[in-house]
C-alpha positions in Angstrom: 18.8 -11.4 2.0 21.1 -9.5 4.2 20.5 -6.5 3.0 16.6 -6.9 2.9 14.2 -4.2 5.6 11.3 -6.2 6.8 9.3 -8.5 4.5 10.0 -11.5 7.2 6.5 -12.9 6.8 6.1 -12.9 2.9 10.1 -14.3 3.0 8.8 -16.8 5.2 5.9 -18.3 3.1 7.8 -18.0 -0.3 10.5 -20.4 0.8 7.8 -22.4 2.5 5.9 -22.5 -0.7 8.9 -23.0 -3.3 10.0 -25.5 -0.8 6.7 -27.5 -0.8 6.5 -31.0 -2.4 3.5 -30.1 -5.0 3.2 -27.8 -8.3 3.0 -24.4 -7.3 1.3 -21.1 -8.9 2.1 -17.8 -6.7 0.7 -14.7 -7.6 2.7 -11.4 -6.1 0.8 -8.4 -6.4 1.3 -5.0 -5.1 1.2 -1.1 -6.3 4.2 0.1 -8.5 7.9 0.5 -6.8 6.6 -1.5 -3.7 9.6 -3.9 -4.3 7.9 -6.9 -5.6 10.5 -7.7 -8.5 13.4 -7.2 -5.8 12.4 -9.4 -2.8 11.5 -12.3 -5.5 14.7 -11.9 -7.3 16.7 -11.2 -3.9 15.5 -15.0 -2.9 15.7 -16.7 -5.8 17.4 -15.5 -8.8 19.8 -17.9 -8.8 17.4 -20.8 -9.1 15.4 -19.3 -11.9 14.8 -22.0 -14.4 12.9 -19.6 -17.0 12.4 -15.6 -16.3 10.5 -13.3 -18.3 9.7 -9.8 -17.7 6.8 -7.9 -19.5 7.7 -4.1 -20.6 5.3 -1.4 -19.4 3.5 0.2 -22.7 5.1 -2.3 -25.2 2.8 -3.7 -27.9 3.1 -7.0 -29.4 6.6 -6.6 -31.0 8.1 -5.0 -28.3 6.9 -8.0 -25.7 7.9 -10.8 -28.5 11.5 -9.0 -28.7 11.8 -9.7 -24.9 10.2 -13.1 -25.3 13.0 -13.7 -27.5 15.8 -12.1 -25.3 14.8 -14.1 -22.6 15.2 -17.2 -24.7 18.4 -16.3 -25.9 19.9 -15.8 -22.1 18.6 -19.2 -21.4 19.7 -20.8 -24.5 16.5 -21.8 -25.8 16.3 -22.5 -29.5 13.1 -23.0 -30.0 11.7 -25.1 -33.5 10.0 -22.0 -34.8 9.8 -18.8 -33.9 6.8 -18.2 -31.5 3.8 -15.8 -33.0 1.6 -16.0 -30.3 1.6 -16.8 -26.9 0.3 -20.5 -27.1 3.5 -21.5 -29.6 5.6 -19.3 -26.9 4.4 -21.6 -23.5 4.8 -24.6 -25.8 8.7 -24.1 -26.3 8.7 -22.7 -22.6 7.3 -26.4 -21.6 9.7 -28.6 -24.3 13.0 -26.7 -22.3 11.6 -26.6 -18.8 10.6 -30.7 -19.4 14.7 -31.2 -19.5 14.9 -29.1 -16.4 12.4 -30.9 -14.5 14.4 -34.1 -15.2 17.6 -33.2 -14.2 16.9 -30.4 -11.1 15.2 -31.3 -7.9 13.3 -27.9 -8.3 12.5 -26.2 -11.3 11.2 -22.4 -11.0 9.5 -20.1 -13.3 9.5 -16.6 -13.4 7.0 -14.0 -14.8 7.7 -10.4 -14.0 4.9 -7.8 -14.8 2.8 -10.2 -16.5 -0.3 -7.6 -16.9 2.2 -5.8 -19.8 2.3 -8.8 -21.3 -1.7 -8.5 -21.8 -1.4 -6.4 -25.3 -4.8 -6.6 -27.8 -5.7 -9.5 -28.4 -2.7 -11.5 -27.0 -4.5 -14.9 -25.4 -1.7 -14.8 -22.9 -4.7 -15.7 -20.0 -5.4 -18.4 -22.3 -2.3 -19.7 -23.2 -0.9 -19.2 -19.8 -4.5 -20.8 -18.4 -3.7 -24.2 -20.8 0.0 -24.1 -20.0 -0.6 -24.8 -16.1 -3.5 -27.4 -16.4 -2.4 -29.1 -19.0 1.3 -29.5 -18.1 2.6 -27.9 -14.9 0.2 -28.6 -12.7 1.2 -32.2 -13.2 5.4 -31.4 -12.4 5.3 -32.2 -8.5 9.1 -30.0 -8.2 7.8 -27.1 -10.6 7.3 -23.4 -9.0 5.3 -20.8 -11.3 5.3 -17.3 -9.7 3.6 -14.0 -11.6 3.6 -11.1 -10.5 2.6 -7.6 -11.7 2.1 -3.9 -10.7 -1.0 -3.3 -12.4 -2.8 -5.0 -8.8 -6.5 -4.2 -10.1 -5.3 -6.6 -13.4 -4.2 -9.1 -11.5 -6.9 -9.9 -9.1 -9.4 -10.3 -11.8 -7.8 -12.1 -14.7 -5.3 -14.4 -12.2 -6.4 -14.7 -8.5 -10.4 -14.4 -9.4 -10.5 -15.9 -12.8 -13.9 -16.7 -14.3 -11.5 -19.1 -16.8 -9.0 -21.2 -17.7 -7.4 -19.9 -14.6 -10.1 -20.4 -11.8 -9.2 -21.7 -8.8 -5.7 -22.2 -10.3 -4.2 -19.9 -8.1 -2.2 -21.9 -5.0 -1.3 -18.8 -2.8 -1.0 -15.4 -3.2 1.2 -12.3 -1.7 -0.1 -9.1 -1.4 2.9 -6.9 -0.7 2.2 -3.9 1.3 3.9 -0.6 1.6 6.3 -0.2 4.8 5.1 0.5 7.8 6.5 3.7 9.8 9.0 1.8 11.5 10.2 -0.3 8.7 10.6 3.0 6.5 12.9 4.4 9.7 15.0 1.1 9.3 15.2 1.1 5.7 16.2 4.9 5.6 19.2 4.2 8.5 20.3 0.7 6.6 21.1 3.6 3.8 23.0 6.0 6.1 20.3 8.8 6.5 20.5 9.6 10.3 17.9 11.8 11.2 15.7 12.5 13.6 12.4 10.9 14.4 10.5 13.5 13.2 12.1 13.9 9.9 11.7 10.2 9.3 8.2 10.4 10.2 7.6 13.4 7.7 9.4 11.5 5.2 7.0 9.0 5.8 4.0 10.9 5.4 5.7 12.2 2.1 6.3 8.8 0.4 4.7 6.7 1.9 6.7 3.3 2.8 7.8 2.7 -1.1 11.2 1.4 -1.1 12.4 2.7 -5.0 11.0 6.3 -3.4 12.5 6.1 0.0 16.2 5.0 -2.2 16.3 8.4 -4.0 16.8 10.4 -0.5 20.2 11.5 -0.3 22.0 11.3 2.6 24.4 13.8 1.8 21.0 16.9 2.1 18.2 17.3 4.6 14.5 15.6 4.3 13.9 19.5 3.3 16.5 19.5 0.4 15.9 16.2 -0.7 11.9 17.3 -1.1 12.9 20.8 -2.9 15.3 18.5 -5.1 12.9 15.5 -5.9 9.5 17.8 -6.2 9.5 21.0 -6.6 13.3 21.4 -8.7 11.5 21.6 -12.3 13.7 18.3 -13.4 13.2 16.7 -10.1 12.7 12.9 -10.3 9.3 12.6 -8.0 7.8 15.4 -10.5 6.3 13.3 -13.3 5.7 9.9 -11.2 2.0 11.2 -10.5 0.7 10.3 -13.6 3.2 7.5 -14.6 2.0 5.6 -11.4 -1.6 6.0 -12.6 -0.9 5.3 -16.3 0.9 2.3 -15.1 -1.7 0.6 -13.1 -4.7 1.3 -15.0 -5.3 1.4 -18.6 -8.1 4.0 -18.4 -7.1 6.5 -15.5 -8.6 9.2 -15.7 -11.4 8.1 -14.0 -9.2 6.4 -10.8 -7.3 9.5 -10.5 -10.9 11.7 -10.8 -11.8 10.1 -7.6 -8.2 10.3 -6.0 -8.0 13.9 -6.1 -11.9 14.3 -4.8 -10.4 12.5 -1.9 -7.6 14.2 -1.5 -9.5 17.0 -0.9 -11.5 15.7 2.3 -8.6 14.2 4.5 -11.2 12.5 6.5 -12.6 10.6 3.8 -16.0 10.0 2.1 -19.2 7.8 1.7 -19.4 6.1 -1.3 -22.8 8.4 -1.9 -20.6 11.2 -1.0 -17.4 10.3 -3.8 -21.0 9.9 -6.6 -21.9 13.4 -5.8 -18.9 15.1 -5.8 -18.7 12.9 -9.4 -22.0 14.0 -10.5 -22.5 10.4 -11.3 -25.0 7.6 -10.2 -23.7 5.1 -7.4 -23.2 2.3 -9.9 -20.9 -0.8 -10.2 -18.4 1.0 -12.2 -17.5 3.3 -9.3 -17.8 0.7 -6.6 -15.3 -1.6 -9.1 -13.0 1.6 -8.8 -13.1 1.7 -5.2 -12.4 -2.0 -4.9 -9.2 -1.6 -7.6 -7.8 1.1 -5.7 -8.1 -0.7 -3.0 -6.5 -2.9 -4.0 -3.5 -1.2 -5.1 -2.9 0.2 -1.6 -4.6 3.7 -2.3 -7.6 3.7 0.1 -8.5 2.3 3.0 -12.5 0.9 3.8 -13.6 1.7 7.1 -16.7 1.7 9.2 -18.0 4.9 10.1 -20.3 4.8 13.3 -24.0 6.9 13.1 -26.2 5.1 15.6 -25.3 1.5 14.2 -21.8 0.3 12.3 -23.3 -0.1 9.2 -21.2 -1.1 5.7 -23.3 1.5 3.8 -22.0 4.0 5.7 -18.0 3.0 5.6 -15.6 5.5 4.6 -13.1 5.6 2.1 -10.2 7.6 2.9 -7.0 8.2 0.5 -3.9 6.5 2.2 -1.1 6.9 -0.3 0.8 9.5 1.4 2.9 10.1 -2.2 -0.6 11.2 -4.2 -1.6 12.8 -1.2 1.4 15.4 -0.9 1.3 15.4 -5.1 -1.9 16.5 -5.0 -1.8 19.4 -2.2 1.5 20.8 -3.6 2.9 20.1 -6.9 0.6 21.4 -9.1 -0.2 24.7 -7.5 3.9 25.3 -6.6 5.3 24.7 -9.7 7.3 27.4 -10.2 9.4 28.3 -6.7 12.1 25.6 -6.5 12.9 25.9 -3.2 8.9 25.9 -2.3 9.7 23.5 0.9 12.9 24.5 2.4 11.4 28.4 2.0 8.4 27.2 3.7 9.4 25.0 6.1 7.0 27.1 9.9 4.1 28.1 7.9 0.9 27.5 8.8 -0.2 25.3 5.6 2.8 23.0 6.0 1.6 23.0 10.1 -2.1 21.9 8.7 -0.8 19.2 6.6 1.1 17.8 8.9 -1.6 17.7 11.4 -3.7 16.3 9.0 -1.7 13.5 7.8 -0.2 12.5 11.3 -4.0 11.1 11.8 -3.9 9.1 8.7 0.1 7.3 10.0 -2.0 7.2 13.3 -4.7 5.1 11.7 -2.5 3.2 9.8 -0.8 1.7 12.7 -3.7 0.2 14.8 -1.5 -2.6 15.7 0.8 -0.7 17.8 -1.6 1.3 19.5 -3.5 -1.9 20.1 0.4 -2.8 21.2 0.9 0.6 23.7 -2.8 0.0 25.2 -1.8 -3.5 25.9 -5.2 -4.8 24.0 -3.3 -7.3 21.5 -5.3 -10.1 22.2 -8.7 -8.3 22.6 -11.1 -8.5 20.1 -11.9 -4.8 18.8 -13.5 -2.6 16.2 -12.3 0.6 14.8 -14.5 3.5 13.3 -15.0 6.9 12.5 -17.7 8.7 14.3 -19.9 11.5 12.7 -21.6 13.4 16.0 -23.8 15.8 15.4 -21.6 18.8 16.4 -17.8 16.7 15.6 -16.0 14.1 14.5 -14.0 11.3 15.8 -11.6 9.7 13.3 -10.8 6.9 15.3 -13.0 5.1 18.2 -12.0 1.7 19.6 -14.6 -0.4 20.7 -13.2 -3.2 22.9 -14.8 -6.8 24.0 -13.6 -6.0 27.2 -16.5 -3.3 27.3 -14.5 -0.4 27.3 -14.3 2.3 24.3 -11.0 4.4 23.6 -12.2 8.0 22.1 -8.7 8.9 20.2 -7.3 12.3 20.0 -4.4 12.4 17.2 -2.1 15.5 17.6 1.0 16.3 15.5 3.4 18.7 17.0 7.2 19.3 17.3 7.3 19.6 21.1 5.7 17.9 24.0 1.7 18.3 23.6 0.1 20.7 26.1 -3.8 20.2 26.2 -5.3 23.2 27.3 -8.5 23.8 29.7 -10.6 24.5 26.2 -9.2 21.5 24.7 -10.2 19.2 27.9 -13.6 20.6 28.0 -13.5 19.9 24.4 -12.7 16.2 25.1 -15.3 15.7 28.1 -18.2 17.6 25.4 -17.3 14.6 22.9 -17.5 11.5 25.3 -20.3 13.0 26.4 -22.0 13.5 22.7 -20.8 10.0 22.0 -22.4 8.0 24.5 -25.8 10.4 24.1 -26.2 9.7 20.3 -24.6 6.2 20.1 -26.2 5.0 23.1 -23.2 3.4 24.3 -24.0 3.2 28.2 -23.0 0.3 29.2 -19.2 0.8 28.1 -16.9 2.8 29.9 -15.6 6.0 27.7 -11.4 6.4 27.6 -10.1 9.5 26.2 -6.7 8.6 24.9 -4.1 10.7 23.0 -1.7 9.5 20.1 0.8 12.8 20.1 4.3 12.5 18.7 6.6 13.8 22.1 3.9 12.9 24.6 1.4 15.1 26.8 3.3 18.1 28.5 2.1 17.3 32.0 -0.5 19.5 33.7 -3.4 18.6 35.8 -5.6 17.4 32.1 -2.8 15.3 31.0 -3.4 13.4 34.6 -6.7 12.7 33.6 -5.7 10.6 30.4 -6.1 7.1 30.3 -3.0 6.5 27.9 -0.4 8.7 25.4 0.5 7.0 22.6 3.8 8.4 21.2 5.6 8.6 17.7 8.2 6.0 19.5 5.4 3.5 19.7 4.2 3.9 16.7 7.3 3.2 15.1 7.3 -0.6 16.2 7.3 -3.0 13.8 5.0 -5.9 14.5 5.1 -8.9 12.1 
């Protein structure tokens, strides 16, 4: 694992589970390219007893044929050939049985098990039976599945209504990378650059390892975008709707409500996202919501109007790669160089502003770090005043409340008379129409170079910096 970026915690509790003295059924889930496949084949590989891997679109024959390649690399002749996926567990069981016997620990791998889920295939069923009937009962036996298509594998493996309810003995979701781990990842491949440009790369991709690997060291963030994007053969040009096609069977109707939210940086109501659908609130968008969710693509957060209230949460679009898709594939498809060309403008200036506050609110943890509020219990919300609004608040136990001004810039931030007035005008709004007297009000600002000091900057509780953000807290 030498040559792995982060991950500690999830390494941590798969050796502790494999490792365990009782039958064990893991299920790894996380958005496509996240790295799932290579962290569980990085640790254990060599101690696969049986490994199968589902192919993305195949029907029937196409999943058999690799049924039947991976019983060939494991030298499994099986009595007869297996037509379905009950027969197929059954000669899994007869060779892992000799395994068992002879091996201290026996492990079993399925790899993108959702593909494996073609019309009419039982494999729930048969995979269901297979566990209960026989595993279950193999103290030194290790079953880990795992599969891109997140939304999938909640509901048919970790909530099961069926044969696999409750079967389930821990599960991994694996997350993105978080700023700093994208920084280390990006240097452990020989890109030295500076903290901006790994932040912008950030807010580009996202943290997605198999994204992050196609930088080349040899060109500039700049160069590698043109080249990747906006080059007509690029490789990051068709992944919009291969990501989408990937994860959900049907969607359309997933990437209908990512692009209404790509439009509204701040995010939306749930009423809101119905409206802008011209559709009724029902349980087939709030399903949505929860599956892309899920897979890593929105966060749920409270949004503060008089009272914290769940009806009014907000979701807000946080995969930076559908983001940046979204805002300037489509419309830029035809100059090459679109990035490098464009590099001072004012719309690249906006975006990045923009999109600095969603790595801000993506990292509470190290601004709960920087204020020195770790162990404090706190809430975080939006605020919608009736002249503003505040994308992050931080209401602390400690009765204190942090009002949090993001700011992107390439230079030390310089807040201006306006600006301070500006500041004072919302503390003052806030505590007036959230009646929040008995706290005590801190403006705060997360900048990336720090406050240019001046007589306002004095008058800050804390600057959070790009440097701090960049910790990576496990």
């Amino acid at each position: 694992m030498e040559n792995t970026i982060g991950r500690e915690y999830e390494i941590g509790l798969l050796k502790q589970y494999i490792n365990s003295p009782k039958p064990e059924f893991i299920a790894v889930y996380g958005r496509r390219r996240v790295g799932k496949t290579y962290l569980i084949d990085q640790l254990f590989r060599k101690d696969f007893a049986f490994s199968l891997t589902g192919i993305i679109d195949g029907k029937k024959n196409v999943q058999m044929a690799a049924l039947n390649d991976a019983f060939d690399y494991y030298n499994i002749s099986p009595t007869k050939q297996p037509q379905n996926w009950m027969e197929a567990f059954t000669e899994i069981r007869i060779f892992l049985q000799q395994k068992i016997e002879s091996e201290k620990k026996s492990i079993m791998f399925i790899d993108e098990l959702p593909c494996l889920d073609y019309k009419s295939s039982s494999i729930i069923e048969a995979l269901g039976y297979f566990w209960n009937n026989w595993a279950s009962k193999q103290s030194n036996f290790k079953l880990i599945v795992c599969g891109s298509a997140t939304s999938w594998m909640v509901k048919n493996i970790i909530d099961s209504k069926g044969g696999l309810h409750n079967r389930i003995t821990h599960e991994i979701h694996l997350h993105p990378f978080c700023l700093g781990e994208t920084r280390e990842y990006l240097k452990s491949q020989n890109i030295n650059w500076d903290d901006l440009s790994y932040l912008q790369a950030y807010m580009i991709f996202g943290g997605i390892p198999y994204y992050l690997g196609l930088l080349n060291n040899k060109y500039s963030l700049a160069q590698n975008i043109d080249n990747l994007f906006f080059n007509p053969e690029g490789e990051m040009r068709r992944e919009f709707s291969r990501l989408f096609k990937t994860l959900f069977s049907s969607s359309e109707p997933y990437i209908e409500i990512i692009k209404i939210l790509a439009k509204n940086s701040t995010g939306m109501t749930r009423d809101e996202i119905a409206k802008k659908l011209g559709k009724k609130d029902n349980g087939h968008l709030s399903e949505r919501l929860e599956d892309l969710k899920n897979c890593d693509f929105l966060r749920f957060y409270n949004v503060k109007v008089n009272k914290i209230s769940a009806k009014n949460g907000i979701y807000q679009l946080t995969d930076f790669f559908s983001a940046f898709y979204l805002k300037f594939i489509n419309k830029n498809s035809v100059d090459s160089h679109y990035w490098g060309t464009h590099l001072m403008s004012s719309e690249l200036k906006t975006w990045a502003g923009l999109t600095f506050e969603k790595v801000a609110l993506m990292h509470i943890n190290q601004i709960k770090r920087k204020l020195h509020i770790d162990y404090i219990s706190c809430e975080y919300y939006s605020c919608r005043l009736s002249d503003a609004q505040i994308d992050l608040v931080i209401e602390r136990a400690d009765n204190i409340i942090n009002i949090c001004e993001i700011k992107y810039s390439i230079d030390k931030y310089l807040i201006t008379k306006p600006e301070y007035e500006k500041v004072l005008h919302r503390i003052e709004t806030f505590s007036r129409e959230t009646k929040s007297q008995k706290f005590s009000i801190q403006p705060i600002f997360i900048t990336t170079k720090g406050l240019a000091e001046n007589m306002y900057s004095q008058s800050i509780s804390f600057d959070v910096t790009l440097e701090d953000l960049f910790e990576v807290i496990t």
